[in-house]
BALOBA-1460 file (C-alpha; in Angstrom, 3 decimals):
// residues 216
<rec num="1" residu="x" x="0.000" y="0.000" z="0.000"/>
<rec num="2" residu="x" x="2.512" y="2.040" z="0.820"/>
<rec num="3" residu="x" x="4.692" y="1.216" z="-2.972"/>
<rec num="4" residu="x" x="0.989" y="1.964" z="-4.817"/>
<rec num="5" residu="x" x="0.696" y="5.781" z="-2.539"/>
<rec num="6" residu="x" x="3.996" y="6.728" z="-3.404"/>
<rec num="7" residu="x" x="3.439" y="5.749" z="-7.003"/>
<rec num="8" residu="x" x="0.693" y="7.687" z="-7.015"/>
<rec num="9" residu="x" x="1.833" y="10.820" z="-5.253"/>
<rec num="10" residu="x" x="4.994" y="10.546" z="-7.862"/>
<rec num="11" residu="x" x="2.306" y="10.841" z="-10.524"/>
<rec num="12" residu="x" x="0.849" y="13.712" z="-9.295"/>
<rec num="13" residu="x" x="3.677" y="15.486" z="-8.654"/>
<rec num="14" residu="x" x="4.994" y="14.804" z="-12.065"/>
<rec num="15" residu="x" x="1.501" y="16.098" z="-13.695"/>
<rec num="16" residu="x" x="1.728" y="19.138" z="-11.875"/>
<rec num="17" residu="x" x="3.106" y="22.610" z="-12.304"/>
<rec num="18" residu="x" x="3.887" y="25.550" z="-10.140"/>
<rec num="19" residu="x" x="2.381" y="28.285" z="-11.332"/>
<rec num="20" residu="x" x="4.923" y="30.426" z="-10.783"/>
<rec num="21" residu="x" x="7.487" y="27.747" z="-12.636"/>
<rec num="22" residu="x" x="4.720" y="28.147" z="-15.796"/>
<rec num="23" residu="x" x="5.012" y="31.733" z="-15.988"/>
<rec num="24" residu="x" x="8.717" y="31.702" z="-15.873"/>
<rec num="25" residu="x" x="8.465" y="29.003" z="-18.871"/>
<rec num="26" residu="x" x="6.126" y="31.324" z="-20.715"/>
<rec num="27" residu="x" x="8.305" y="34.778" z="-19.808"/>
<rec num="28" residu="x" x="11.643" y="33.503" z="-19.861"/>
<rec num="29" residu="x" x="11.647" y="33.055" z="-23.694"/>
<rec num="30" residu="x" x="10.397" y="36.658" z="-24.209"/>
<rec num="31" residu="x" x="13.310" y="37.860" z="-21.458"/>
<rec num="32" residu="x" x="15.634" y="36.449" z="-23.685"/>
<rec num="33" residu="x" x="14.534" y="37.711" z="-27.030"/>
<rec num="34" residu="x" x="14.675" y="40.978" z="-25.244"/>
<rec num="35" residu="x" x="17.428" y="40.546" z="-23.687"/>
<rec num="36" residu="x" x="19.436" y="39.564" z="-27.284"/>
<rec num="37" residu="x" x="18.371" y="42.118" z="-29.229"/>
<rec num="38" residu="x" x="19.428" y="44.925" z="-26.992"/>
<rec num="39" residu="x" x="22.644" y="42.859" z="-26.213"/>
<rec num="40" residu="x" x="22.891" y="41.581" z="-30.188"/>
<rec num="41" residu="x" x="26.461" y="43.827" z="-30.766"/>
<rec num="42" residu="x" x="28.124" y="42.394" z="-27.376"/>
<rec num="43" residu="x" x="26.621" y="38.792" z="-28.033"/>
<rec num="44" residu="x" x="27.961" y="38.754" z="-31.397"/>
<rec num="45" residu="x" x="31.661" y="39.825" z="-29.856"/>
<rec num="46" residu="x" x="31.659" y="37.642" z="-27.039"/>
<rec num="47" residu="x" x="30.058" y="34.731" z="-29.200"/>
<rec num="48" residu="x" x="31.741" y="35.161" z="-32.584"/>
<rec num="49" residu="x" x="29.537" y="31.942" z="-33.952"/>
<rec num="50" residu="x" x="26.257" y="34.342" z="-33.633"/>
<rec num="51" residu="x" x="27.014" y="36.350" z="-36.585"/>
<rec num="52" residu="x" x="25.848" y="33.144" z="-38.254"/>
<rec num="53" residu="x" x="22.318" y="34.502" z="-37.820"/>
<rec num="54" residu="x" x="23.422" y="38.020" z="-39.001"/>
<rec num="55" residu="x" x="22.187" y="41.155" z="-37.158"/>
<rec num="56" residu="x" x="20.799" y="41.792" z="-33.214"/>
<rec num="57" residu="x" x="17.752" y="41.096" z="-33.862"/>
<rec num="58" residu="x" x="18.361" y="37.918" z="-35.931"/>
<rec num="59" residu="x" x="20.366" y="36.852" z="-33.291"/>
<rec num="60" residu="x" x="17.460" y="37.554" z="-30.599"/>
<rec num="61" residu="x" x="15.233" y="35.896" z="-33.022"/>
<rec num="62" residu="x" x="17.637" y="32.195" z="-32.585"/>
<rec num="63" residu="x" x="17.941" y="32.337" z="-29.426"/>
<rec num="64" residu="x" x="14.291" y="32.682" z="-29.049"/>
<rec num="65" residu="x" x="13.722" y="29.726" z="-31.101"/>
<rec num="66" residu="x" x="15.879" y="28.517" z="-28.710"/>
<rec num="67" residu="x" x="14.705" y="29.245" z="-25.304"/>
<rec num="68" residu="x" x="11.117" y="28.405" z="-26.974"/>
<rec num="69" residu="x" x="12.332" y="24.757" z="-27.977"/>
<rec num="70" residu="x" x="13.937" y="24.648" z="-23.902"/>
<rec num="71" residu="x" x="10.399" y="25.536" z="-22.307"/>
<rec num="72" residu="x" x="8.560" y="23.389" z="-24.038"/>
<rec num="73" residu="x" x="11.185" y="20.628" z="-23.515"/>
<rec num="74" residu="x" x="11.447" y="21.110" z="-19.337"/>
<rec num="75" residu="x" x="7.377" y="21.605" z="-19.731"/>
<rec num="76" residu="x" x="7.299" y="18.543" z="-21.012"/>
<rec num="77" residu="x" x="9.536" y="16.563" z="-18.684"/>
<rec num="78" residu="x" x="7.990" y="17.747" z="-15.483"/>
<rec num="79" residu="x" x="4.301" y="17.079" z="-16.993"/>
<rec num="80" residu="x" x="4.823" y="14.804" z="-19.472"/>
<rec num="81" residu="x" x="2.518" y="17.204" z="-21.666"/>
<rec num="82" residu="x" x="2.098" y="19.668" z="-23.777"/>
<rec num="83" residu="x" x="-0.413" y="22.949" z="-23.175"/>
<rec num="84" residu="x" x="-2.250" y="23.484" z="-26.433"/>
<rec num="85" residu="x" x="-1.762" y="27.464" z="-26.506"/>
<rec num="86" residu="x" x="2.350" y="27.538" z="-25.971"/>
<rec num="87" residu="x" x="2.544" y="24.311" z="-28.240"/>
<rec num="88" residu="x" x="0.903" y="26.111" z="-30.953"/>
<rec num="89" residu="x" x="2.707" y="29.321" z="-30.360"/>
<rec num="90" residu="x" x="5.899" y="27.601" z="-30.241"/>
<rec num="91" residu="x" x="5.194" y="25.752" z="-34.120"/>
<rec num="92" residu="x" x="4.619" y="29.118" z="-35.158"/>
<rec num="93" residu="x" x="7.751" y="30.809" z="-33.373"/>
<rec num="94" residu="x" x="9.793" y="28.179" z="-35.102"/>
<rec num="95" residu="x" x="8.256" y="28.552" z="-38.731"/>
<rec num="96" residu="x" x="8.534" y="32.552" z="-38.732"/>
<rec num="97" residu="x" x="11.783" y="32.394" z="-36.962"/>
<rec num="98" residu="x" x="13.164" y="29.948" z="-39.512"/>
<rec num="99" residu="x" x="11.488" y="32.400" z="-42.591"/>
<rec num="100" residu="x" x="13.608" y="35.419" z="-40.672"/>
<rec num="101" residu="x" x="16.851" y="33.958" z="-40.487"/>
<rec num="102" residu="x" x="16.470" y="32.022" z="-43.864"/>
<rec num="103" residu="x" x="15.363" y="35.332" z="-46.079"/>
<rec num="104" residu="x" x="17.055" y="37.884" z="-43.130"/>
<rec num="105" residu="x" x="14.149" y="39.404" z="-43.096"/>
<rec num="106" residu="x" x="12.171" y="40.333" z="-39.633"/>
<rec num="107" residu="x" x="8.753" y="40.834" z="-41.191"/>
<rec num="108" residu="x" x="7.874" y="37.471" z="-40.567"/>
<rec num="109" residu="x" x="8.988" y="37.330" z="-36.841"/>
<rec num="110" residu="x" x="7.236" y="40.521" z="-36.254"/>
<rec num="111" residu="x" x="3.970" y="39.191" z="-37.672"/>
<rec num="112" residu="x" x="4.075" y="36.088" z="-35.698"/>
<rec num="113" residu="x" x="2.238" y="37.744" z="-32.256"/>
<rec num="114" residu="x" x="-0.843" y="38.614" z="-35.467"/>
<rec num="115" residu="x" x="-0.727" y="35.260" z="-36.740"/>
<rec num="116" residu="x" x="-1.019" y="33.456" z="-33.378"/>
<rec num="117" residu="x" x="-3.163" y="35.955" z="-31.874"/>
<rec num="118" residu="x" x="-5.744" y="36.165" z="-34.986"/>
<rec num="119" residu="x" x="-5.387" y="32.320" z="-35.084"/>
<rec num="120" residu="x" x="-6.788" y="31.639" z="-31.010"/>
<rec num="121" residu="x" x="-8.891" y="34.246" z="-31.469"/>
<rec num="122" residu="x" x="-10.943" y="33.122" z="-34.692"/>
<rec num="123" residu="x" x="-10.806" y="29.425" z="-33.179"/>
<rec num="124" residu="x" x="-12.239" y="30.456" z="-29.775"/>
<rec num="125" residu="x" x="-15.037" y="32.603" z="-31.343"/>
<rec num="126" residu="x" x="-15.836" y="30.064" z="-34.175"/>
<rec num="127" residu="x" x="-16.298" y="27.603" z="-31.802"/>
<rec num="128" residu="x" x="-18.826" y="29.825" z="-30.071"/>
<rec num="129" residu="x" x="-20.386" y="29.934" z="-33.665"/>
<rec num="130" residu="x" x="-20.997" y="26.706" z="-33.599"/>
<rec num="131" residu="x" x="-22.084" y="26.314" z="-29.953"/>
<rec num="132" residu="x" x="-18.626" y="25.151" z="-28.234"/>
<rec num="133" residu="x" x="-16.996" y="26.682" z="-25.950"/>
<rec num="134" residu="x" x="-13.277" y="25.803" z="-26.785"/>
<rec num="135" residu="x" x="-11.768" y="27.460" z="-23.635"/>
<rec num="136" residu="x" x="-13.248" y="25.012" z="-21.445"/>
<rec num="137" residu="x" x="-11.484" y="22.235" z="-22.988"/>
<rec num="138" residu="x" x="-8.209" y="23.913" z="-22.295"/>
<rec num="139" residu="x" x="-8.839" y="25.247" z="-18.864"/>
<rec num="140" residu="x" x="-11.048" y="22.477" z="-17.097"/>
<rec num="141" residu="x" x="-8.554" y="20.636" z="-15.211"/>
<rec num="142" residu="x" x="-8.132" y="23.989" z="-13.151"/>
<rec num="143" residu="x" x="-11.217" y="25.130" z="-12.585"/>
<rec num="144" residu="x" x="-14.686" y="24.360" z="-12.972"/>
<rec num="145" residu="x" x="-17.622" y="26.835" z="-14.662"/>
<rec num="146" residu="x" x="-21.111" y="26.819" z="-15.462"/>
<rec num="147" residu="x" x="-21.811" y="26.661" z="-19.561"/>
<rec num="148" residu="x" x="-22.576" y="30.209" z="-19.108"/>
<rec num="149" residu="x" x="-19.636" y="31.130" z="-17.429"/>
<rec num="150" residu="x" x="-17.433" y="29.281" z="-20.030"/>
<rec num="151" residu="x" x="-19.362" y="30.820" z="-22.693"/>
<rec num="152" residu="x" x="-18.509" y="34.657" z="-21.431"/>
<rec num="153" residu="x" x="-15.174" y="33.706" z="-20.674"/>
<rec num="154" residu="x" x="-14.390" y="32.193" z="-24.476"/>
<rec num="155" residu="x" x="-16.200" y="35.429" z="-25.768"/>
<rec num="156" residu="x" x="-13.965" y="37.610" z="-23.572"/>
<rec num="157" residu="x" x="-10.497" y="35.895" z="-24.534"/>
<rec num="158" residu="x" x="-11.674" y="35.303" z="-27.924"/>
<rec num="159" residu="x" x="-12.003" y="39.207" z="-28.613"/>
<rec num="160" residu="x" x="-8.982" y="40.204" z="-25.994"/>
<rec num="161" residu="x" x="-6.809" y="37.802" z="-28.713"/>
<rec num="162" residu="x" x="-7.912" y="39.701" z="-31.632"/>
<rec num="163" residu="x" x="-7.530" y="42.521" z="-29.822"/>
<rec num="164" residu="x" x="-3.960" y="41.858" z="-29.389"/>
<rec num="165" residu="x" x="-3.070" y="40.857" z="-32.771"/>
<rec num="166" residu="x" x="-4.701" y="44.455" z="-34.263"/>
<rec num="167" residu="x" x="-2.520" y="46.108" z="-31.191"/>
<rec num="168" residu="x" x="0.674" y="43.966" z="-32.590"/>
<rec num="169" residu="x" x="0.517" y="45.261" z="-36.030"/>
<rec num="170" residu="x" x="0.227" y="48.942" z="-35.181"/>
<rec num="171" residu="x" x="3.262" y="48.626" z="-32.785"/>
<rec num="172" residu="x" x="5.412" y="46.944" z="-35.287"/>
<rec num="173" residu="x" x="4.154" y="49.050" z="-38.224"/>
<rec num="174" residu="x" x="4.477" y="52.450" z="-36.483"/>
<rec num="175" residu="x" x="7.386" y="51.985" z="-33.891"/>
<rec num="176" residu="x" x="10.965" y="51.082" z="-34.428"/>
<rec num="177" residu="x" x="12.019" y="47.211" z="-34.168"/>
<rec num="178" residu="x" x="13.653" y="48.072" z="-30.467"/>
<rec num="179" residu="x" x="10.330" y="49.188" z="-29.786"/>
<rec num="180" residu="x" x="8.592" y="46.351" z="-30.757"/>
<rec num="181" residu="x" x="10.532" y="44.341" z="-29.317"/>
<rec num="182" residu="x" x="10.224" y="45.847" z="-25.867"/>
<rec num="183" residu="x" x="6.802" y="46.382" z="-25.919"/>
<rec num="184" residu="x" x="6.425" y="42.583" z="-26.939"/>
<rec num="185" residu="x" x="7.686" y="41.495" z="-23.405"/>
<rec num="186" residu="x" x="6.844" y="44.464" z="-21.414"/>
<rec num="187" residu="x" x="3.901" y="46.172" z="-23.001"/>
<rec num="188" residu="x" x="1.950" y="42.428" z="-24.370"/>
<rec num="189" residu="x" x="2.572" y="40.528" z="-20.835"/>
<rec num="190" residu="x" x="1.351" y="43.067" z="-18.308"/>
<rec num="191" residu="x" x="-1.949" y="43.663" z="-20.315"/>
<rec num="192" residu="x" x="-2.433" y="40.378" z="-20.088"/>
<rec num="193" residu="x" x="-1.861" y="39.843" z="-16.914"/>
<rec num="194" residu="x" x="-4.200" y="42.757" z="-15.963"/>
<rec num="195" residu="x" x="-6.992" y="41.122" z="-18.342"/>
<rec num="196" residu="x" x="-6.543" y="37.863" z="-16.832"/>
<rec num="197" residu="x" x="-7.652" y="39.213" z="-13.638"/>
<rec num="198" residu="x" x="-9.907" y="41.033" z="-14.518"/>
<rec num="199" residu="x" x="-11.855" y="38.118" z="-15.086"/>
<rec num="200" residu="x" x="-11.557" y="36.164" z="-11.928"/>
<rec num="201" residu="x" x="-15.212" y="37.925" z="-10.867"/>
<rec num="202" residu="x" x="-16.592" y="36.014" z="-13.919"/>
<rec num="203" residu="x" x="-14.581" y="33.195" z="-12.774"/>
<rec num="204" residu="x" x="-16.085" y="33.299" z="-9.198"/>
<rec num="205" residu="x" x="-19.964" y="34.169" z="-10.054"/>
<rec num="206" residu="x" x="-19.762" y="30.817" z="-12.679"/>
<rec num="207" residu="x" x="-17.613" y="28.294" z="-10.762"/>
<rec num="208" residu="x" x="-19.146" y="25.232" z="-10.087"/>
<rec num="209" residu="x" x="-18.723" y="23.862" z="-6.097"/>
<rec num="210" residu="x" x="-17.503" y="20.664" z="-6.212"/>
<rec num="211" residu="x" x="-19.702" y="17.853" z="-4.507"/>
<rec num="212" residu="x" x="-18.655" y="17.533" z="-0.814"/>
<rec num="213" residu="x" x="-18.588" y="13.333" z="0.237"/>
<rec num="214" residu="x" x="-21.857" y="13.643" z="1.855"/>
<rec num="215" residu="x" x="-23.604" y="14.902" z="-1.209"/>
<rec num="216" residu="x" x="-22.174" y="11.925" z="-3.772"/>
């Protein structure tokens, strides 16, 4: 008995995440492209073999392929999964990134926030279209809502995605790549973290109170 509890408490451990460790995972790529394209002239002296990628920010733009390719990898070995949302915004970070250092040309890296963005957001209200509400697939195992409550929620993020991708392309379009690229980790994460809880009222008025032993 005691073998089989230990097994199982391994389990869990393994299928669990801080969630302070997951928003390092999701940041620390993002510090680094930040950090690499302010840094690209000293990284390219101190690391001759960079220059292979050609400029700072095509340097940044590796090493975020890079850091990307680590998160998911130590994501992977401490829950032996992958989240849908960073695995999908990883494939992408990978294609554009390859497309910027292949043709040197950071278009497509700076349309990759867009692409992603436009691509959760159309999913998430499509599947409201068609009477789904896609969030709650992703986010079920931590918390349970009503239909209603999943509904609102998938309507919110849906929009707050597009709304990011439109805010991506006039930052990238209007603003210097520096600036971009600083408002991509400083400007992009803090609104999200402020819309994120802004909706933990929703969250609260639509969770669903679990069944205490004497009511199963």
């Amino acid at each position: 008995m005691d073998i089989e509890s230990n097994s199982k408490e391994s389990e869990k451990m393994v299928a669990e995440i801080s969630p302070l460790l997951k928003f390092v995972l999701e940041l620390g790529p993002l510090v680094v492209f930040f950090f690499a394209n302010s840094r690209g002239e000293w990284l390219a002296t101190t690391f001759p073999v960079l220059t292979e990628f050609g400029g700072p920010i095509f340097i940044a733009t590796g090493l975020f392929m890079i850091a990307t390719a680590a998160a998911l990898t130590v994501s992977w070995i401490l829950t032996r999964k992958l989240p849908i949302m960073p695995l999908i915004s990883g494939i992408v970070v990978f294609v554009f990134g390859a497309l910027t250092l292949w043709l040197q040309n950071d278009t497509f890296i700076k349309m990759k926030p867009t692409i992603v963005n436009t691509l959760f957001g159309v999913i998430l209200l499509g599947g409201l279209f068609f009477g789904q509400s896609l969030l709650g697939y992703v986010f079920n195992s931590a918390f349970k809502l009503t239909d209603e409550g999943w509904r609102k929620l998938t309507l919110r993020w849906g929009i707050f995605f597009l709304f990011l991708a439109v805010l991506n392309e006039v930052v990238w379009r209007m603003f210097s790549t520096d600036t971009w690229v600083a408002f991509k980790v400083w400007g992009t994460m803090p609104i999200t973290i402020i819309f994120t809880m802004a909706q933990m009222p929703l969250v609260m008025r639509h969770s669903v109170e679990p069944l205490g032993k004497d009511e199963k």
